[in-house]
N, C-alpha and C positions, 0 to 999 in steps of 0.2 A: 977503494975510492974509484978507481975504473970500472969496475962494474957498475956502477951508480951514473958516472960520465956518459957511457955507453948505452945505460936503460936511460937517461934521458935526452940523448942526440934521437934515439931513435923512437922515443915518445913525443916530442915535438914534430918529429917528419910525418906519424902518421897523425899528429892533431891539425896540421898545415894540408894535408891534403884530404883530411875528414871537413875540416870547415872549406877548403874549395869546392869539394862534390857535394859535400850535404846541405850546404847553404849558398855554394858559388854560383852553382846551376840554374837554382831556382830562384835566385834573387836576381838571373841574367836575364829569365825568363818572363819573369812580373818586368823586369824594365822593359822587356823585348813589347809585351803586351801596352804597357804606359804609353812608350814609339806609335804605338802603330794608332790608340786611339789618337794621340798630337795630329798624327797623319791621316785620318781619314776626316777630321772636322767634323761640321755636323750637329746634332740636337744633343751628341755626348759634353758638348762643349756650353757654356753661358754664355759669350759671345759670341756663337755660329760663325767661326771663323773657318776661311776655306781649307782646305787639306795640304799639308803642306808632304812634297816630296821628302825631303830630309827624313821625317818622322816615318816613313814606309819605307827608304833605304836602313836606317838605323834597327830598325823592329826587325827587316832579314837579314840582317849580322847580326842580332842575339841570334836569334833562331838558328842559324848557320851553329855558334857557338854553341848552344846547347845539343841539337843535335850530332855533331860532330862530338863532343862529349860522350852522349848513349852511344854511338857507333865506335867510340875505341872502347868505352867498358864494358860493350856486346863481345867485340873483337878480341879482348882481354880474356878472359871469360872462357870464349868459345876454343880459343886458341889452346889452353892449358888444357880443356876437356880432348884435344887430341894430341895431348904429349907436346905440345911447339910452347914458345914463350913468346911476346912481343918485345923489340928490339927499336930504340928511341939513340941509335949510334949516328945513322944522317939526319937528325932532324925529323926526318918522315921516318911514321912507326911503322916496321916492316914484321914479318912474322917469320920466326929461324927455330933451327931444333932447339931444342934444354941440350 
């Protein structure tokens, strides 16, 4: 019965961070995209209403978040290809031996 406990603690961890990367990203992205048309106004709109800031601050924090994203699972990645691991012990992900 521990066996079973243990194959599903750790089948839920990696179903919670397959649906954050595989749908989290790019459903931050389409919203990030949504923002930025709200923010530029325009003939994209039926009511040609003007552009609002808000919606071009909010469009580059997706973007921030998504790229920040690629940039640790580049860094993840690259990291193991030379022997290191990435280390999430302060908060900020640093790179240490294995």
């Amino acid at each position: 019965m521990n066996n079973l406990q243990f194959a599903l603690e750790g089948a839920w961890k990696v179903l919670l961070v397959g649906v954050l990367l595989g749908s989290g990203l790019p459903a931050i992205f389409a919203l990030g995209i949504r923002a930025l048309a709200y923010g530029v106004g325009g003939d994209a709109e039926v009511d040609h209403a003007l552009p609002h800031p808000v919606g071009k601050a909010l469009a580059a924090l997706c973007f921030a978040i998504v790229l920040g994203g690629v940039a640790l699972g580049i860094t993840i990645v690259a990291a193991s290809g030379f022997g290191k691991a990435v280390s999430f012990e302060h908060v900020i992900p640093t790179i240490v031996d294995k």
